[in-house]
C-alpha positions as CSV (number, residue, x, y, z in Angstrom):
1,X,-5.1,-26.3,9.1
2,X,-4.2,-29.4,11.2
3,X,-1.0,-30.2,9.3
4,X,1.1,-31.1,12.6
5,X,0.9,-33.8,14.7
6,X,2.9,-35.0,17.9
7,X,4.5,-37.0,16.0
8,X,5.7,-34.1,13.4
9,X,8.5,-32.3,15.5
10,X,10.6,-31.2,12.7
11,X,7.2,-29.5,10.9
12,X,6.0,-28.4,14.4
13,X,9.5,-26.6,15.1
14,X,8.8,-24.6,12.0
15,X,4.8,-23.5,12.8
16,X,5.2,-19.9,11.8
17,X,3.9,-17.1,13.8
18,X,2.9,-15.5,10.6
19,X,-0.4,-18.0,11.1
20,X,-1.9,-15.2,13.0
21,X,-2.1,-13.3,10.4
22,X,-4.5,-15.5,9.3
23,X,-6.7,-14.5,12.1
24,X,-6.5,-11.0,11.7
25,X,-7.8,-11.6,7.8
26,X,-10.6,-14.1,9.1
27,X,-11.5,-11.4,12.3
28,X,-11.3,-8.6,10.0
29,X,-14.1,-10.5,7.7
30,X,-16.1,-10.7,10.3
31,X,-16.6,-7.3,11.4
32,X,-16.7,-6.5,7.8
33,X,-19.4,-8.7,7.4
34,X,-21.1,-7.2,10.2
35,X,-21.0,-3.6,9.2
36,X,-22.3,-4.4,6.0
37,X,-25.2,-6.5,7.6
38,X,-25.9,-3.8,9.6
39,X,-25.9,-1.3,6.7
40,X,-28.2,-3.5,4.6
41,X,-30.6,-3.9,7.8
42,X,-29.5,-8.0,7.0
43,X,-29.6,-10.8,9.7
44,X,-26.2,-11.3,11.2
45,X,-26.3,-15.2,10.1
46,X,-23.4,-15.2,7.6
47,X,-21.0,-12.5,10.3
48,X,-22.1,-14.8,13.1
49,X,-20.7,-18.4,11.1
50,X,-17.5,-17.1,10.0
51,X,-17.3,-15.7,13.4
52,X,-17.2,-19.4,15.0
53,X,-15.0,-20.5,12.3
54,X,-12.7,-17.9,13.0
55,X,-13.1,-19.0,17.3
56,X,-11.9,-22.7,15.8
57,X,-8.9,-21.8,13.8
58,X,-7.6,-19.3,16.9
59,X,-8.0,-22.3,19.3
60,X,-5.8,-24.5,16.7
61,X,-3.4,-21.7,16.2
62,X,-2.7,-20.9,20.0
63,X,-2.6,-24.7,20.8
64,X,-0.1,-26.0,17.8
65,X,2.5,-22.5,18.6
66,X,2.1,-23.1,22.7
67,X,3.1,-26.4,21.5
68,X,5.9,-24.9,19.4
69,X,6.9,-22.6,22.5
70,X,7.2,-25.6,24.9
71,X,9.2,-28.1,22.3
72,X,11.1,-25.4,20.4
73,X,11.7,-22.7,22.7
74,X,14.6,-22.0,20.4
75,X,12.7,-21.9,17.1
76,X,10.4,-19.3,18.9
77,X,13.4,-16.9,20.4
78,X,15.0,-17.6,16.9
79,X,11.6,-15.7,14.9
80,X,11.6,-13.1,17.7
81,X,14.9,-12.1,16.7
82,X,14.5,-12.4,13.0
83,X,14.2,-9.2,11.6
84,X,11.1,-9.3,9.5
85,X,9.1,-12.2,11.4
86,X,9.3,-10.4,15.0
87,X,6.5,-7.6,13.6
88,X,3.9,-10.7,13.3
89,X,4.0,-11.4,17.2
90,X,1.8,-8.8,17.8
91,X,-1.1,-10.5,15.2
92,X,-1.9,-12.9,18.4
93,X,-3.1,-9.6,20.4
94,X,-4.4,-7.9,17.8
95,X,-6.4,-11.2,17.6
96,X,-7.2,-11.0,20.7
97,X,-8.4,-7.1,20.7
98,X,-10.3,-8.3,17.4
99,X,-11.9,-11.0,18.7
100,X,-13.1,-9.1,21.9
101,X,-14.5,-6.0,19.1
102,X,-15.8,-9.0,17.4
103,X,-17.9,-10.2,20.5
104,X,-18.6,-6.7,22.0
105,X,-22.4,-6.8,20.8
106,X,-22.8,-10.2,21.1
107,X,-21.5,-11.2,24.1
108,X,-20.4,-8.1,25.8
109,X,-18.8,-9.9,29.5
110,X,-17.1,-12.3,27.7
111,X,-16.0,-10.3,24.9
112,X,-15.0,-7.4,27.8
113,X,-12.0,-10.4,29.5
114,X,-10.4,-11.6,26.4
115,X,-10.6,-7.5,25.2
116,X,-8.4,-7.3,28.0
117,X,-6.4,-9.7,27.4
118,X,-5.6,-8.3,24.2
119,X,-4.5,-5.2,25.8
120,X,-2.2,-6.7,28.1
121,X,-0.8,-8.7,25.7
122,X,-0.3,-5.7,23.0
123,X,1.2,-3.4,25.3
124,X,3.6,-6.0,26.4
125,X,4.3,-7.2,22.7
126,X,4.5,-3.6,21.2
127,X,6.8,-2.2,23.8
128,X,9.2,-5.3,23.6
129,X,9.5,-5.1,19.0
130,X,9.6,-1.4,19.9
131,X,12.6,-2.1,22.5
132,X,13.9,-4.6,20.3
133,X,13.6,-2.1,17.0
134,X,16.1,0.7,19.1
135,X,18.4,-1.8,20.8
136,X,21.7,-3.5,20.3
137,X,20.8,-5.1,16.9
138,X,21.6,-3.6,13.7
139,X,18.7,-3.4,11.3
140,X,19.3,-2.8,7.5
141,X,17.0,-1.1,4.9
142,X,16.0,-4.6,3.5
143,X,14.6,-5.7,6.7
144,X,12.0,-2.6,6.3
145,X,8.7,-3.8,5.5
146,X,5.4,-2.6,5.7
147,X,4.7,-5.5,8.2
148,X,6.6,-3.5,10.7
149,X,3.2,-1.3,10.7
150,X,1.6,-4.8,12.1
151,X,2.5,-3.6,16.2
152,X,1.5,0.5,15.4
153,X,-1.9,-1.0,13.9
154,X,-2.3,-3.4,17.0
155,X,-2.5,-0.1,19.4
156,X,-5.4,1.8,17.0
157,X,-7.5,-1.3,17.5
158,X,-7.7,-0.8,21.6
159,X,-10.3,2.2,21.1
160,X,-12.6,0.0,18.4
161,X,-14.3,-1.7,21.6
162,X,-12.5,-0.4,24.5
163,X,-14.6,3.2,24.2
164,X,-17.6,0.8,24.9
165,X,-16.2,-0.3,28.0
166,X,-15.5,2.6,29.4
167,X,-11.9,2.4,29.3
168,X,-11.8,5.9,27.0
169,X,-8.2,7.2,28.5
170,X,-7.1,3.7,28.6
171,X,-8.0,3.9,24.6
172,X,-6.4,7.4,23.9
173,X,-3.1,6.4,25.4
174,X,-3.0,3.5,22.7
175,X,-4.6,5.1,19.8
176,X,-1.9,8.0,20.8
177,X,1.0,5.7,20.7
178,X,-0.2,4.0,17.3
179,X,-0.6,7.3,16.0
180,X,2.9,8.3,16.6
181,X,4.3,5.2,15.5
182,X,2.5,5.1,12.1
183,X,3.8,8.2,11.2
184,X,7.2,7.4,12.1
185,X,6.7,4.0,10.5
186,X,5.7,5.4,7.1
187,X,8.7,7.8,6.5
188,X,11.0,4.8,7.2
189,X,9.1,2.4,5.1
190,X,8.2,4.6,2.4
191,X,11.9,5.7,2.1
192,X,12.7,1.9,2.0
193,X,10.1,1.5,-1.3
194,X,11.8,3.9,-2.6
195,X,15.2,4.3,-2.6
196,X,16.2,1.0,-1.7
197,X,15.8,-2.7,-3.7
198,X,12.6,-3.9,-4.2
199,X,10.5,-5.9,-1.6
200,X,11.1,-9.8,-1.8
201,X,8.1,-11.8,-3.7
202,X,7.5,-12.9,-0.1
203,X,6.5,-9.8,1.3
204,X,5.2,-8.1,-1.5
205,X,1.3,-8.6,-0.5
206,X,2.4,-6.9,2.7
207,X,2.4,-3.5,0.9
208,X,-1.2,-3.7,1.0
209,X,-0.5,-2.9,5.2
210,X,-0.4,0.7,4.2
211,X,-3.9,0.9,3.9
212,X,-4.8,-0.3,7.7
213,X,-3.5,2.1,10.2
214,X,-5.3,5.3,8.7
215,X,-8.4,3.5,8.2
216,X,-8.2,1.4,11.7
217,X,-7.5,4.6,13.1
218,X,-10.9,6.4,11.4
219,X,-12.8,4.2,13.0
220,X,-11.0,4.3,16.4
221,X,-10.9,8.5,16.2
222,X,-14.8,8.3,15.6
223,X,-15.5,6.0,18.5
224,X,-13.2,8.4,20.6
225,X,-14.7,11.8,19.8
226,X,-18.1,10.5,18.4
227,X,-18.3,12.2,15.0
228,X,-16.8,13.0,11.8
229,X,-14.6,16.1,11.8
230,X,-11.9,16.9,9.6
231,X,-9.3,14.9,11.1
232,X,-11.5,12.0,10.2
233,X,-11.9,13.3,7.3
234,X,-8.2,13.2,6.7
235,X,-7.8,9.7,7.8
236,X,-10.1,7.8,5.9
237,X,-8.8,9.7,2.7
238,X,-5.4,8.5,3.4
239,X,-6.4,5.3,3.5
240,X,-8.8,5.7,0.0
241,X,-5.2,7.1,-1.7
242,X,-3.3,4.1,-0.4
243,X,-5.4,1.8,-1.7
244,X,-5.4,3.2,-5.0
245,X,-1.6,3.4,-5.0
246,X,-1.9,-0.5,-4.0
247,X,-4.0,-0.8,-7.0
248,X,-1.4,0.1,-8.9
249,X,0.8,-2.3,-8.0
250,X,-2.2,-5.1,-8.2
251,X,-0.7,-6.9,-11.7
252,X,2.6,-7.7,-9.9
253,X,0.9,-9.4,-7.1
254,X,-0.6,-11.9,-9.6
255,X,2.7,-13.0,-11.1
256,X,3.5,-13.7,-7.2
257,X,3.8,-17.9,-6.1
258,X,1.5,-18.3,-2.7
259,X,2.7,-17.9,0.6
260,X,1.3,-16.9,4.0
261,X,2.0,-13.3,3.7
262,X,-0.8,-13.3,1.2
263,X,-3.2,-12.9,4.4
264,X,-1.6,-9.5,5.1
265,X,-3.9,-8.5,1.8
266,X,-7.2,-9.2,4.0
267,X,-7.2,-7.2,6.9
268,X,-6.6,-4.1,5.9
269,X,-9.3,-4.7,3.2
270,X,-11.5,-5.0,6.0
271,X,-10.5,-1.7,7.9
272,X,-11.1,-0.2,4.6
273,X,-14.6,-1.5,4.3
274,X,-15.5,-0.9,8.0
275,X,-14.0,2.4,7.6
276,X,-16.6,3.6,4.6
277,X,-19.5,1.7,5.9
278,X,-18.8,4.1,9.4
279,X,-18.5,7.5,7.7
280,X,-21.3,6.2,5.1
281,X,-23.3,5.9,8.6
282,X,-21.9,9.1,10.2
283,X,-22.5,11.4,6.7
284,X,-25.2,9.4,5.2
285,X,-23.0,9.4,1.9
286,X,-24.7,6.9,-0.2
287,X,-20.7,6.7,-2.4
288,X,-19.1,5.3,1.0
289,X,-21.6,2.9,1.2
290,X,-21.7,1.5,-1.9
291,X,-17.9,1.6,-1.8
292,X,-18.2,-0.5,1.6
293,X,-20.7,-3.0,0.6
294,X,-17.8,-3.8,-3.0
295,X,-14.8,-4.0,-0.5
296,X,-16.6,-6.6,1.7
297,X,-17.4,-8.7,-1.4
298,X,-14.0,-8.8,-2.7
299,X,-12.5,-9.6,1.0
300,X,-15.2,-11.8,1.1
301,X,-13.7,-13.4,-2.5
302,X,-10.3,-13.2,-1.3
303,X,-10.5,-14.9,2.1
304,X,-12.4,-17.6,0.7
305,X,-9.5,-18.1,-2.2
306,X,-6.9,-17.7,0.6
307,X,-8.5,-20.7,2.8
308,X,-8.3,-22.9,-0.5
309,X,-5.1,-21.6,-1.7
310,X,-3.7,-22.4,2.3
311,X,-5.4,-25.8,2.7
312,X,-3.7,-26.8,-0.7
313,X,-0.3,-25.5,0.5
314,X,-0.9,-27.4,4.1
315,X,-2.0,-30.9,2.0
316,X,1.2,-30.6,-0.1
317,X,3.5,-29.5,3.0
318,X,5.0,-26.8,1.8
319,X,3.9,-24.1,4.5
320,X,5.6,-25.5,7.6
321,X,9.0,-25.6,5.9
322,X,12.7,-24.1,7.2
323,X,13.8,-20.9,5.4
């Protein structure tokens, strides 16, 4: 992951923000991890390594980009207003809120201040791409990804830990706002799919962002209203019917080269997996379980692949490249 140095400006000017994503994939894994632990009645050993792994590679990412923002202010305004790249900003708070979800058991007053953080930062980051989306510039259909799901998904997230702080209105006002946004979100982006060009090779993993906000948002609807009703219900089967529609698009993504946006295939994985292991917990179905327990061991697969697949592109410099 250390690829830059001081004495690298060049590569340092081009450190993307799309890193973070990386951190929502490793973050995600570990609360994965932690459901299924919990559901096998497991130590939390292997949730609690990748865990402080996952601390390590935030600390490098925040330093190297505040690095980036004080020697390149420029190369940082110029991804804020690029069209696709300004939906990752919001990965560092959703990192944040992860992390802080992440902790909540473990170290609940620690994990309670950098939970906050992650608020503060999301509501600031969310309303500015949200302001940004509506104002002056003019967006075109091929700018429309899924990633633009990335700041909607970031607001579902505040209820997964903040219910357990006791910040429950606090945690309906961003679950509301998420809410509304993913369904606006999804027209737009599903009209894109549809009836306009294909998505670039580069962004082509990022479809797999339709499964996270209605399975984040199972999870966050449980914690809010404290069982499984038939909204739930409906939520967690819209994210099942994504994923099989994902599925179906699975043999093109192996034909794909490797790029960062190949993390974007991780997290919602995750919310997928935390999502059955919770209803298999609410319901006692033994199918959501099982289902849970096969989606952590292929996230489990696929992060590890991604970490080699990353450190080979970071050896051979090719990630920290102008586009």
């Amino acid at each position: 992951m250390v690829a830059m140095s001081a004495t690298e400006p060049d590569r340092l000017e081009n450190f993307p923000v799309t890193f973070f994503a990386v951190m929502m994939g490793l973050l995600g894994l570990v609360l994965s991890m932690t459901a299924a632990e919990k559901a096998a009645g497991a130590s939390g050993a292997a949730s609690q390594f990748i865990l402080g792994a996952a601390v390590a590679v935030f600390a490098v990412l925040v330093f190297f980009y505040g690095l980036k923002l004080v020697r390149h202010p420029a190369a940082v305004k110029a991804e804020w207003n690029h069209p696709v790249r300004i939906a990752f900003f919001p990965t560092i708070s959703i990192s944040l809120l992860l992390l802080g979800t992440a902790l909540a058991q473990r170290m609940p007053d620690l994990a309670y201040g950098i939970w906050s953080v992650g608020v503060a930062a999301q509501a600031i980051l969310a309303l500015s791409v949200v302001a940004n989306w509506i104002g002056h510039r003019a967006f075109q259909p091929i700018h429309l990804s899924p990633a633009w799901f990335i700041p909607a998904v970031g607001n579902v997230v505040v209820p997964l830990a903040g219910v357990q702080f006791g910040a429950v209105e606090l945690s309906w006002l961003f679950f509301s706002a998420g809410l509304l946004f993913w369904i606006v979100l999804l027209t737009l982006v599903m009209n894109r799919l549809i009836f306009h060009e294909p998505l670039p090779s580069r962004l082509m993993p990022t479809l797999v962002i339709l499964i996270a906000p209605p399975a984040v948002a199972f999870v966050a609807w449980i914690q809010l209203t404290g069982g499984v009703d038939a909204f739930a219900r409906i939520l967690i089967n819209i994210a099942y019917v994504f994923a099989l529609i994902v599925l179906t698009q699975a043999p093109r993504f192996f034909r794909l080269p490797f790029a960062l946006s190949w993390w974007a295939l991780t997290f919602p994985v995750a919310a997928l997996s935390v999502a059955s292991f919770v209803f298999a917990h609410e319901t006692g179905s033994q199918a959501h379980r099982i289902i849970g327990f096969t989606l952590t061991a292929v996230l489990a697969f696929a992060v590890a692949t991604l970490v080699v697949r990353t450190a080979q592109a970071i050896r051979a410099k090719q990630i920290c490249q102008p586009e």
